[in-house]
N, C-alpha and C positions, 0 to 999 in steps of 0.2 A: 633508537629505532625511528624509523620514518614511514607515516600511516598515511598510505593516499585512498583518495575512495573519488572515483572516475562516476561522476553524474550528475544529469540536468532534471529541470523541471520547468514544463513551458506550456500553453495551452493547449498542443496538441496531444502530448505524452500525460497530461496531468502532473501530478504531483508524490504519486508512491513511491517511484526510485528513490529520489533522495529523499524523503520524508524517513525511510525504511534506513536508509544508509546513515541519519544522523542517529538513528533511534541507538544502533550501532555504535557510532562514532561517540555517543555519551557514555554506555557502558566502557568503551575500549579508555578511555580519559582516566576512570577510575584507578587505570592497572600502569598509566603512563608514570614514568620518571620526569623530572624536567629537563632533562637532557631529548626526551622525546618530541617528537614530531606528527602534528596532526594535521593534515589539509586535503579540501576540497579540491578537484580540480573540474571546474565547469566550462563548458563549449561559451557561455554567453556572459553578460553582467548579470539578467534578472534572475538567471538560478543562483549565482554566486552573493548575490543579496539576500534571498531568501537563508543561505548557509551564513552568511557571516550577521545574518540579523538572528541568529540563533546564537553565537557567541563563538563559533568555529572559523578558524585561519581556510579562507577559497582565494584560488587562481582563477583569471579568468581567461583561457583560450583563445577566445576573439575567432572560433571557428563556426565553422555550421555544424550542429550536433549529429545530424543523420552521416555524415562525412568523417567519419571516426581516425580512418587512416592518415588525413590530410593534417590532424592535429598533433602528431609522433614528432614531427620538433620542438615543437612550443611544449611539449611533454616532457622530450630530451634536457631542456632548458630547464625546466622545474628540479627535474629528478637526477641534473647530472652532481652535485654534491653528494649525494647519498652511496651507500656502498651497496655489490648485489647482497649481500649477507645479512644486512640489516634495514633493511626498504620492503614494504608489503602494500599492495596496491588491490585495494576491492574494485571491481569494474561493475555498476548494475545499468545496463544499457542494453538496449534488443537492436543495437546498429553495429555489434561488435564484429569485423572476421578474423579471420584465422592470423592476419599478417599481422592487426593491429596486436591483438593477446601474445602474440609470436615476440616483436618486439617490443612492448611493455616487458616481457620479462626478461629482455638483457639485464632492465635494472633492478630486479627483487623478484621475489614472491607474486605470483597472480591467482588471485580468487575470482570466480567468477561469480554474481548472484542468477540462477536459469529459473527459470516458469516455464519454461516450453516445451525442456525433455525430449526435442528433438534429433538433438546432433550434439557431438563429440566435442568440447573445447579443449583446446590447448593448454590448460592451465595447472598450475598446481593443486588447488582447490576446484568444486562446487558446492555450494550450497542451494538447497532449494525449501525450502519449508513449508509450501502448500501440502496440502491434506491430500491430495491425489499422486504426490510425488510418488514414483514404482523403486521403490528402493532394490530391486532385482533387475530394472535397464539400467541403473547407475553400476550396478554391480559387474554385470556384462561388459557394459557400454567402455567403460573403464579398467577393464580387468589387467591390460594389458600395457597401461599407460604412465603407473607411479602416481595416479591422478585420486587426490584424499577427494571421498564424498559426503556430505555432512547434511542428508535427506529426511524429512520429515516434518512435523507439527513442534517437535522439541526445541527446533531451530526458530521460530515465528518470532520475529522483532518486537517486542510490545510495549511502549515507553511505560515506566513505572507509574505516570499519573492514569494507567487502566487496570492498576492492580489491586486485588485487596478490597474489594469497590462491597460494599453491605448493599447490592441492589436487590428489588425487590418487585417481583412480576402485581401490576396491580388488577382488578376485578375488574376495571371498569377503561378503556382507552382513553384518553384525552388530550393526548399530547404526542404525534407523530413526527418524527425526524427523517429528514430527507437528505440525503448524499451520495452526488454522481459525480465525481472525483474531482480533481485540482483545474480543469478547465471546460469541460461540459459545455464544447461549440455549440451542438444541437439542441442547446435548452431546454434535454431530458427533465431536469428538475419541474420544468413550468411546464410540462406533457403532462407529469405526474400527478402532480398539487393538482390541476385541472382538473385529471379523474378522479380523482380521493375525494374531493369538494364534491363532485358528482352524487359517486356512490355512497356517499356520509351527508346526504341532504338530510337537513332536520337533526342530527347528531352536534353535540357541541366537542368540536375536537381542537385543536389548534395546528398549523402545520408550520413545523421547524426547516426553513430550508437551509443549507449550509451551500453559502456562494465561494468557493475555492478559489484560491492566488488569482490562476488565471482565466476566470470565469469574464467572457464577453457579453451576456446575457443581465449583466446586472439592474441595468437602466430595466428593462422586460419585466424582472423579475421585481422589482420593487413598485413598478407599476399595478402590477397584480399584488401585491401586497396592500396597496394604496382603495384597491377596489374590492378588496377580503379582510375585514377584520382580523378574521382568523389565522393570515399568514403572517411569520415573524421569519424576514431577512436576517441570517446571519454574517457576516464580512471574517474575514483575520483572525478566526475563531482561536484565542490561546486556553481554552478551558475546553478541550472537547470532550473529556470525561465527564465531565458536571453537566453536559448538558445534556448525553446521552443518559448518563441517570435521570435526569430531570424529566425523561421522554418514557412512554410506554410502548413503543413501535418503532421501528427505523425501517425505511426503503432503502437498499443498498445498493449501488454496481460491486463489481465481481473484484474487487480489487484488494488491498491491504485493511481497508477500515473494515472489512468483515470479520476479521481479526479479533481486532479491537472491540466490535461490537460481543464477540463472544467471551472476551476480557472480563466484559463488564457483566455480559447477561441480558443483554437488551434484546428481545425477541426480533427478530429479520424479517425481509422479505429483500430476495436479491434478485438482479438482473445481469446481464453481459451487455456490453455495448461498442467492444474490441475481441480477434479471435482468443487474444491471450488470457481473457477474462472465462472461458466460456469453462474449460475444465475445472474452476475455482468453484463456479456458482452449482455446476453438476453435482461436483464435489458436496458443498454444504445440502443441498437436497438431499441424496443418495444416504447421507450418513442421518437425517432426522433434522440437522440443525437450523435451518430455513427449508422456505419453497420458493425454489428456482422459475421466475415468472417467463424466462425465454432469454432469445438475445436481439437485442433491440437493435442490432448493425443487422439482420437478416430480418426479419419480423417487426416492425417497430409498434405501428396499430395495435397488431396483437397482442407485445409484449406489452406494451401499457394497459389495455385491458386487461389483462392476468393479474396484474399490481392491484389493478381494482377489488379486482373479482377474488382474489384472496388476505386483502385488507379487509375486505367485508367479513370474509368467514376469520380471521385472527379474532376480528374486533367481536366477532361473536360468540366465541370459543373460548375463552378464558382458561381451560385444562391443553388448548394445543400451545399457546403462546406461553405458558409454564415449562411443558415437555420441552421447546423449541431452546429456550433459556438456560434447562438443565444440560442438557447436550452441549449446547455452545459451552461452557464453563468448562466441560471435561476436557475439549482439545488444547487449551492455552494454559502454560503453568505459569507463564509467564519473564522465563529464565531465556529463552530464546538468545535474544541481545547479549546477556553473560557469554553463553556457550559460544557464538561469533567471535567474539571478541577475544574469547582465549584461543581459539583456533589463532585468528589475526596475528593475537603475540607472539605465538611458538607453543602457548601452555599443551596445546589440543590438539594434535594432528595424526 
């Protein structure tokens, strides 16, 4: 068999497509023969570094990544040893149309990964795993199509170093985590820390930032470090379970590491700061599991005050940041990443 997985990771998109895709790609290794086949295929070098500095076989493109269509030769070229019978190809990309998914699957299988729930793809598969997913528009939406749906929370990618985790809500706050995903142009992070410093004057707390791949802010953000005792820069973080255990708070955007944080049990506070984030973050409110501070692409002032203004009441609440914890634990079982991955092979469809 031959396993491709179609995705980049760059400062504008951040870092959850492919983070989520390899999380994937290591379950799916367990089940491979060595006769099998596993490869990235990335529009640039720096997502394909990021993949093959994981220990994964990437292509790289040499295209512009919003141009999806323009890279079906250099795709051709990849994919033309492979058979249609035996080639499976995960796309997670929000640049995809209908011609590119059309012609990827001359050469195999096509899954697609959707957040959007908008519109109809062409493909063999979808999967969607957010907690807001309507598993009755997939139902519809697809009824007519031969098109397998693999919708819900059961699906959630969650690499095994977030599993199994003995954490433990404490009485007292002191250690705050911050992460606003793989590239954070607008130095959401140091808006944050800002107000948190603010509203926790006199408090002894520490604030954990996490600076992402392609985080442009870093010189900013260590500056402010340099003049806050209390801030600790993180870089290339390869322990991020250890150190969200380590923490009794996270600030979060709307993205895959909410996940994660519910993995673990680490009490939230989330935000949006892209459209595609905003039913993620509604989502974890709605259900108990965080509170949704706003969306910082339409509101930004505001939402950053809200982060404030309900860090204060977490930090003073100790029975809501318990509740908050227990809830997160119940969405994630952690098998996500298996269940793809048998789909992927054939096992699951």
């Amino acid at each position: 068999m031959n396993f491709y997985f179609r995705a980049d990771g760059n400062a504008r998109i951040g870092m959850g497509h492919i983070m989520r895709c390899m999380t994937i790609a290591a379950e799916l290794t367990k089940r491979m023969s060595d006769d099998d086949r596993l490869c990235f295929l990335c529009a640039d070098k720096d997502s394909s570094d990021i993949v093959t500095g994981k220990g994964f076989e990437a292509v790289t493109l040499g295209t512009d990544y919003k141009d999806m269509e323009s890279e079906l030769p250099a795709i051709n070229d990849v994919t033309s040893d492979g058979k249609t019978d035996d080639t499976v190809i995960l796309v997670d990309s929000y640049n995809v149309t209908d011609e590119y998914l059309k012609a990827l699957a001359k050469h195999g299988r096509v899954y697609y990964m959707d957040d959007m729930q908008d519109r109809r793809y062409p493909v063999d598969g979808v999967i969607n795993y957010n907690g807001y997913a309507d598993k009755e528009y997939y139902k519809e939406t697809y009824a007519s199509t031969g098109t397998a749906c693999y919708i819900g929370n059961r699906f959630v990618p969650i690499r095994e170093e977030f599993l199994n985790r003995d954490y433990k809500v404490k009485k007292e706050v002191s250690n705050v985590l911050i992460t606003t995903g793989g590239g954070d142009i607008q130095n959401i992070a140091g808006e944050i820390t800002e107000e948190l410093i603010r509203v926790s004057e006199g408090k002894d707390v520490t604030y954990h930032i996490i600076a992402g791949h392609f985080n442009p802010n870093i010189d900013a953000l260590e500056a402010m470090a340099k003049e806050n005792s209390n801030i600790v820069i993180h870089e290339h973080v390869d322990n991020m379970a250890e150190l969200m255990c380590s923490c009794d708070l996270a600030v979060s955007a709307g993205g895959s590491t909410m996940y994660e944080l519910c993995a673990i049990g680490l009490p939230f506070i989330c935000f949006s700061y892209a459209e595609n984030q905003e039913q993620n973050a509604d989502y974890m409110d709605s259900k108990a599991i965080a509170d949704d501070a706003g969306a910082y692409h339409k509101k930004a002032r505001l939402t950053i005050e809200n982060i404030g203004r309900i860090l204060k009441q977490y930090t003073d609440h100790y029975d809501i940041r318990l509740h908050h914890s227990n809830m997160g634990k119940e969405i994630v079982d952690g098998k996500g990443a298996g269940r793809i991955a048998r789909v992927l092979s054939g096992d699951e469809r």
